[in-house]
N, C-alpha and C positions, 0 to 999 in steps of 0.2 A: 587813863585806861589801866585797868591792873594787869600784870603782867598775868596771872594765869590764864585772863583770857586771851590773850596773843598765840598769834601761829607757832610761833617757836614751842610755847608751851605745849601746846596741843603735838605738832609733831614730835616732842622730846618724851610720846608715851608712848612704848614700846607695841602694848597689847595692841594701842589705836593704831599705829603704821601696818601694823599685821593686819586687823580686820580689813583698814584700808584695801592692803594689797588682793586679800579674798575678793574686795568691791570691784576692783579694776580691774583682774586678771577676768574675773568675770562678765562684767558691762563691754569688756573688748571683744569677748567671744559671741556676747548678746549683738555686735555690730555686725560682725561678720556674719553669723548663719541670720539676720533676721533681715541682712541686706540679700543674700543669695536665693529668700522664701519671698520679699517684692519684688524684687527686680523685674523678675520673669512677668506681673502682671503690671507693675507700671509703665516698666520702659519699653514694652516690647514692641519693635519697630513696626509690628507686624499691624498690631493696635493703638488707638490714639483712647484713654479709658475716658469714659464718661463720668459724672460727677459720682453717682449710682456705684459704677465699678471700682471707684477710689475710695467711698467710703465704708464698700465692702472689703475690699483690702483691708484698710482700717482694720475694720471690726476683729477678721479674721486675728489679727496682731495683737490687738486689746483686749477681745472679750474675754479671753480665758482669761487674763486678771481676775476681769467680774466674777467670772464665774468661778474659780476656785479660790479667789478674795473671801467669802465669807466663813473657808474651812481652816483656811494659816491660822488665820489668830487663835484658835481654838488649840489647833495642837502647836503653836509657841510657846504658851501659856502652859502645855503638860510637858511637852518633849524637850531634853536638852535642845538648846538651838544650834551648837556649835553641831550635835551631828544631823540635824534637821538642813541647815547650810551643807556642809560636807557630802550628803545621800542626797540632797536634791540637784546640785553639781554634776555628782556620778551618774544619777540616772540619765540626768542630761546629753551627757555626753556619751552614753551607750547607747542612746535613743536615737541620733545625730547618724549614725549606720547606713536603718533602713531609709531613714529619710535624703538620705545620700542617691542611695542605689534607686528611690523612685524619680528621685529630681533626675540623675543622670538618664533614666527612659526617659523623660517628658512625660512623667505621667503626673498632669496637674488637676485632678480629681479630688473629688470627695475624702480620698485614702491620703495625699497630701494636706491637704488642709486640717484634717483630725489629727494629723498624728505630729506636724509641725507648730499648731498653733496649739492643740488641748492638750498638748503632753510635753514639749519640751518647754515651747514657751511659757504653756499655764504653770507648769515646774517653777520656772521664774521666779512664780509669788512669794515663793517659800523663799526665797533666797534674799531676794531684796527687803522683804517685810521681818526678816528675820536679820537682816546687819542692820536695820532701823531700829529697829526692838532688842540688838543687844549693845546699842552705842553705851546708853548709862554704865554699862559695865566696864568699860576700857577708859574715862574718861572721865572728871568729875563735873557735878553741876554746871557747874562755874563755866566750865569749858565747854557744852555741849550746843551754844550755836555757834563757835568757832569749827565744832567738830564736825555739824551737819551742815556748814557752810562749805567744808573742803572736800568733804565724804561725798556728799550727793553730786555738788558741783562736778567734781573729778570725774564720778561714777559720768556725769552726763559728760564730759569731754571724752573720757574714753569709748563712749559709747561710740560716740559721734568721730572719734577718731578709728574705727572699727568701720564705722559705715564709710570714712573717707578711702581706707585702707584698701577694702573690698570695692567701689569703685574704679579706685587707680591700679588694682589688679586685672579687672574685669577689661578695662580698656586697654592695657599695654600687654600679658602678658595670657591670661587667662580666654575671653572671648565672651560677646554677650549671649553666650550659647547654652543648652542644656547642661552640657558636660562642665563646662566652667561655673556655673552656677552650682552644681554639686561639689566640686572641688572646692567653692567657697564654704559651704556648708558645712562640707568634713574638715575645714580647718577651724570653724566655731568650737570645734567638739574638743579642740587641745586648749582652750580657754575655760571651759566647764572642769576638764580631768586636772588642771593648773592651778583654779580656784579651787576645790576640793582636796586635793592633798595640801596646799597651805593652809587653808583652815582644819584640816585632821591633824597636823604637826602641831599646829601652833596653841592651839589651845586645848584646853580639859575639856572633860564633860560637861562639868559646871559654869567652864569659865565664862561664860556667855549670858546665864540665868537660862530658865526664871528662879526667880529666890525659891522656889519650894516647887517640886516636879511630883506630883502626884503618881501615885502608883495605879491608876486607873488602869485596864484593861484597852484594847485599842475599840471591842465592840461598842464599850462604856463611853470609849470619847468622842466616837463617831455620833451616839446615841445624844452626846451633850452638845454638838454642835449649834441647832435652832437654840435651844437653852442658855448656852455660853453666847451668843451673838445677840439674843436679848438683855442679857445682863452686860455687855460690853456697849450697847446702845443706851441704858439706862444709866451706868455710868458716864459716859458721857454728858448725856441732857442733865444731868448733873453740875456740871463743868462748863458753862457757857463760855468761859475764856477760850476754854479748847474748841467749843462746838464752832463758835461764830466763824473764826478764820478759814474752819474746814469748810463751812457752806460756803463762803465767800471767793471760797480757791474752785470749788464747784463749779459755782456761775463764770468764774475766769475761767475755768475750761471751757464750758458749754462757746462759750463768746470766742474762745482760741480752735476753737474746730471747725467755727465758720469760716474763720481766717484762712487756718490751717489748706482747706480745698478749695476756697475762691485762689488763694496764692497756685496751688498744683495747677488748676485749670489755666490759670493764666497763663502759664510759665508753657504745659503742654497744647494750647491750642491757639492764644491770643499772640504772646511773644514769639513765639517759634512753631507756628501750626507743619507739619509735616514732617518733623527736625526733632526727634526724640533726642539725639546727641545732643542738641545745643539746648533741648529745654534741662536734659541730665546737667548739664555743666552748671547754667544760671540756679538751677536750683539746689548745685554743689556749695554756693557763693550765698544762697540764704542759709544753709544748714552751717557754716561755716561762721558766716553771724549770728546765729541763732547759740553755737558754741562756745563764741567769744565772750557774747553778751551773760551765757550764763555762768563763766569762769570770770568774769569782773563781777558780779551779782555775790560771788563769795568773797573776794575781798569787803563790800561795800556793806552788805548787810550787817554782819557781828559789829562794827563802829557805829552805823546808825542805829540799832534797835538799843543802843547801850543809851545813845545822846537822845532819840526820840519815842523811842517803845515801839516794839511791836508789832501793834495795831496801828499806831500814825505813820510808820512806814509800808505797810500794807496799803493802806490809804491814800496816801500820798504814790504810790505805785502806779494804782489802778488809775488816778485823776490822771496822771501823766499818760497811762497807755490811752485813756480816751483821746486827750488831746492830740498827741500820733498819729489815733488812725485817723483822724480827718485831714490831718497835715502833708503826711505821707501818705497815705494809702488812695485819696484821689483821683492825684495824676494818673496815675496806673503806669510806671515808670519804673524797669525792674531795678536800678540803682535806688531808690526812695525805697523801692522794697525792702531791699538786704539791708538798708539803716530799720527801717521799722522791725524790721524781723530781731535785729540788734537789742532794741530798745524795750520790744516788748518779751524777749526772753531774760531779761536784767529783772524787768518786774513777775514772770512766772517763778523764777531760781528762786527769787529776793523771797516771794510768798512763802514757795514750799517752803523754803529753809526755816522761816517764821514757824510755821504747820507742823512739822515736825519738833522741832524745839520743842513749844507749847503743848503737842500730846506727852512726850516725853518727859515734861516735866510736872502737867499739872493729872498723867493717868498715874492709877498706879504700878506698879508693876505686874502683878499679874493678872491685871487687864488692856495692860501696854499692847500688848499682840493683837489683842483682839481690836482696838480702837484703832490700829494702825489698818487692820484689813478694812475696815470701813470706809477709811480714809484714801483705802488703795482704789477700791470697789469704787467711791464718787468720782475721784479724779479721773478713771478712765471709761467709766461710764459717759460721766459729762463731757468727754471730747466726743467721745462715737456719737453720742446726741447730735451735738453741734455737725459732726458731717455729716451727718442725714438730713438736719433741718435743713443745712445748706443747700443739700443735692438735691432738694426738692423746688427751692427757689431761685439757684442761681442758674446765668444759662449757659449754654454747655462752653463757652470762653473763659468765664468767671469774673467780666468785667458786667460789675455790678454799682454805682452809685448810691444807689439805696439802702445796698447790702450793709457797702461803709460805713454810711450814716447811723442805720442802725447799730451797728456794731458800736461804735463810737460812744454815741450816748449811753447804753447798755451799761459800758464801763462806768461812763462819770455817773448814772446812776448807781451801779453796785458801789463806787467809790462811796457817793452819798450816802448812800445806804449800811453799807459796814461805820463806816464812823461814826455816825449817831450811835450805832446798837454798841459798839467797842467802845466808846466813849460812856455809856451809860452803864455797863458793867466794869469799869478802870474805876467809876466815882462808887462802885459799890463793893470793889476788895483793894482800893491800893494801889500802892506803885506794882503789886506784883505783875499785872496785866500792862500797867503803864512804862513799864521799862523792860519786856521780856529781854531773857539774857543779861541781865545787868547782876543776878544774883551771885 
C-alpha cells in the first residue's frame, strides 16, 4: 500500500484536519437539536407511534434534504464554499432561538415542523454537500478515499455521538419534558456558531473552490437552477462509473428504510409494548451498532477498494447484507438485531464512501456540487420511500416474516444486479473503475 494513501498521510494535512474539525463540530450539533426535534414524537410516553407516525417523523427530518438538494449544487458551483459553509452554520444557529422558545411552550404544530425541519435542517444541505464538494481541495487524489473514509465516518460517529449525548442528558439531568427538550435544542446551536467560525478562520475565500466562481448576479443563479441540475444530470449519464454506484446506493436505501421501521416498531411495541424507556434503551444499543459498524467500514474500505475495486466491494457488501437479514433478522431477537444493525451499517459506510470517492473523482469540478445534490436528493429520498412502503405493509408490531424475506432477496438481487452492469463498464475503461482509490 503506498503510504500516501495511509491515515497518517491523510491526517498530516493541515487544511483536511480543519475542514474535518468544521464536519464534526457540526454533525455534533446536528445530534443534539435533531434529537430534541424527535424525541418529543417518538418516545413520548404519552404515545406508542404508529408505522404512519414514524415515518412522518422521518420524512419531516429528511425531506428538506430533498427539497432544498436540487438548489446547493447550483450555488456551490458559483458561490465560494468556504463562505457558503460558514453562513449556512450561522443561520443555523440564529434560527435554533425561536425554535427554542416554541419547543419550550409545547407548541408542536405546523410552525414547529417549518421552521425546524425546512430552515435549519434543510440549511444542513448546504453544509454537508459543500465539505463533500470541497474535499479535492485539501487533499490529493491519491488520498481522497482514505479522506472520505474518515470524513464521513466520523461525521457519522459524531452525529451519533450527539444523539447519545442528548439522550444521556435527557434521562439524568435534563427530563423527557418540553422544557428539556428545548434546552437540548439551544445547545445544538453552540455546534452551528463553533462550525462556522472555524471554517471563517481557517480558510480563504477561495480555499475551498470552485476553480472559477462566476460573477453571476443572485436573480441569474436562481434563474439557472432547473438549467444547471439538467446539465449536472446529463453529466452524469455521461459517467456510468459514477452513475451506477449512486443508483445502487439508492435501492440500498429504499431496502434500509424498511428495515429501518420494521426495527422502531419492534423495539416500541413487540419487545417492550408499553415501556418507551426500555424500548429507548434497546434501541440506544442498535444506534450504538449501527456507529461502531460505520467507524470500522472506514478502516476497511480505502484497503479493500485498493486490493479489490470499488464496485467488487460494493458488491460483495450488499450479497453479505442479504445473506444477514435472513440469518439475523428472523428470529426477531433484539441481540441478533444490534449484530445485524452492525453488519449492515459496515456495508451502507463501505457504499457511501465508494459514492462519494467516485463522483469526486470521475465529476468534474464545477459540476461536482451539482452531482453531489443528486446524490443527496436519492439517498434520502430513497429511505423515506422505503418507510412509507413499510408502513403501509407491516403491522403495527413490526414482526414481519415476509417482510424479511423480501428484504433479503432485494439485496442479493441488487448485489446481482450491480455486478453484472459494474462489471460491464470495468471491461470497457480499465482498471480505473476496477480498482477505484488505487490511483
Amino acid at each position: 500500500m503506498s503510504s500516501s494513501g495511509t491515515l497518517r498521510a491523510v491526517l498530516g494535512s493541515g487544511p483536511f484536519r480543519r475542514l474535518l474539525g468544521v464536519r464534526l463540530i457540526s454533525q455534533f450539533g446536528d445530534g443534539l437539536f435533531q434529537s430534541a426535534l424527535a424525541g418529543g414524537l417518538l418516545f413520548n410516553p404519552e404515545k406508542a407511534p404508529d408505522g404512519v407516525r414514524v415515518a412522518t417523523a422521518f420524512a419531516v427530518l429528511l425531506l428538506p434534504y430533498s427539497i432544498v438538494g436540487p438548489f446547493v449544487g447550483v450555488f456551490l458551483d458559483r458561490w465560494s464554499r468556504r463562505t457558503v459553509i460558514y453562513a449556512a452554520n450561522l443561520i443555523r444557529a440564529v434560527m435554533v432561538i425561536p425554535m427554542t422558545l416554541l419547543t419550550w411552550y409545547g407548541h408542536e404544530g405546523v410552525a414547529v415542523y417549518a421552521l425546524g425541519a425546512l430552515l435549519i435542517i434543510g440549511i444542513n444541505r448546504f453544509v454537508l454537500t459543500g465539505l463533500s464538494a470541497s474535499q479535492p481541495h485539501v487533499v490529493p487524489e491519491e488520498q481522497l478515499v482514505t479522506a472520505n473514509a474518515l470524513a464521513t465516518t466520523l461525521g457519522t460517529v459524531h452525529y451519533t455521538l450527539g444523539l447519545g449525548v442528548a439522550g444521556l442528558t435527557l434521562s439524568t439531568v435534563l427530563g423527557k419534558t418540553h422544557h428539556g427538550y428545548a434546552v437540548l435544542a439551544a445547545s445544538g446551536a453552540l455546534g452551528y456558531l463553533g462550525s462556522a467560525l472555524l471554517a471563517y478562520v481557517s480558510f480563504g475565500r477561495k480555499d475551498l473552490g470552485p476553480d472559477d466562481i462566476p460573477g453571476d448576479r443572485l436573480r441569474t443563479a436562481i434563474a439557472g437552477v432547473v438549467r444547471g441540475m439538467v446539465a449536472g444530470l446529463r453529466h452524469l449519464a455521461d459517467r456510468p462509473v459514477a452513475a451506477y454506484p449512486m443508483v445502487a446506493q439508492g435501492v440500498f436505501r429504499f431496502l434500509y428504510g424498511v428495515l429501518a421501521l420494521a426495527t422502531l416498531l419492534l423495539y416500541r411495541r413487540f419487545f417492550y409494548p408499553g415501556n418507551p424507556s426500555g424500548a429507548l434503551s434497546g434501541l440506544t444499543q442498535v444506534v450504538v451498532a449501527g456507529g461502531l459498524g460505520s467507524l470500522l467500514a472506514a478502516f476497511l474500505t480505502p484497503p479493500a477498494t485498493r486490493r479489490f475495486g470499488g464496485w467488487r466491494w460494493i458488491t460483495g457488501l450488499m450479497a453479505c447484507v442479504g445473506g444477514l437479514v435472513f440469518g439475523l433478522g428472523l428470529p426477531f431477537i433484539p441481540l441478533l438485531l444490534v449484530l445485524a444493525t452492525f453488519f449492515v451499517s459496515i456495508a451502507a459506510q463501505g457504499t457511501k464512501i465508494v459514492v462519494d470517492t467516485t463522483i469526486q473523482q470521475e465529476c468534474a469540478d464545477d459540476f461536482r456540487g451539482r452531482v453531489f445534490s443528486v446524490n443527496d436528493t436519492t439517498y434520502n429520498m430513497s429511505f423515506v420511500m422505503g418507510l412509507f412502503a413499510a408502513a403501509l405493509f407491516l403491522p403495527e408490531t413490526g414482526r414481519s416474516a415476509p417482510t424479511i424475506l423480501l428484504v433479503g432477496a432485494g439485496y442479493l438481487a441488487l448485489a446481482g444486479w450491480y455486478g453484472m452492469a459494474a462489471a460491464r463498464v470495468a471491461g470497457r475503461t480499465g482498471p480505473r473503475l476496477a480498482v477505484t482509490g488505487s490511483r
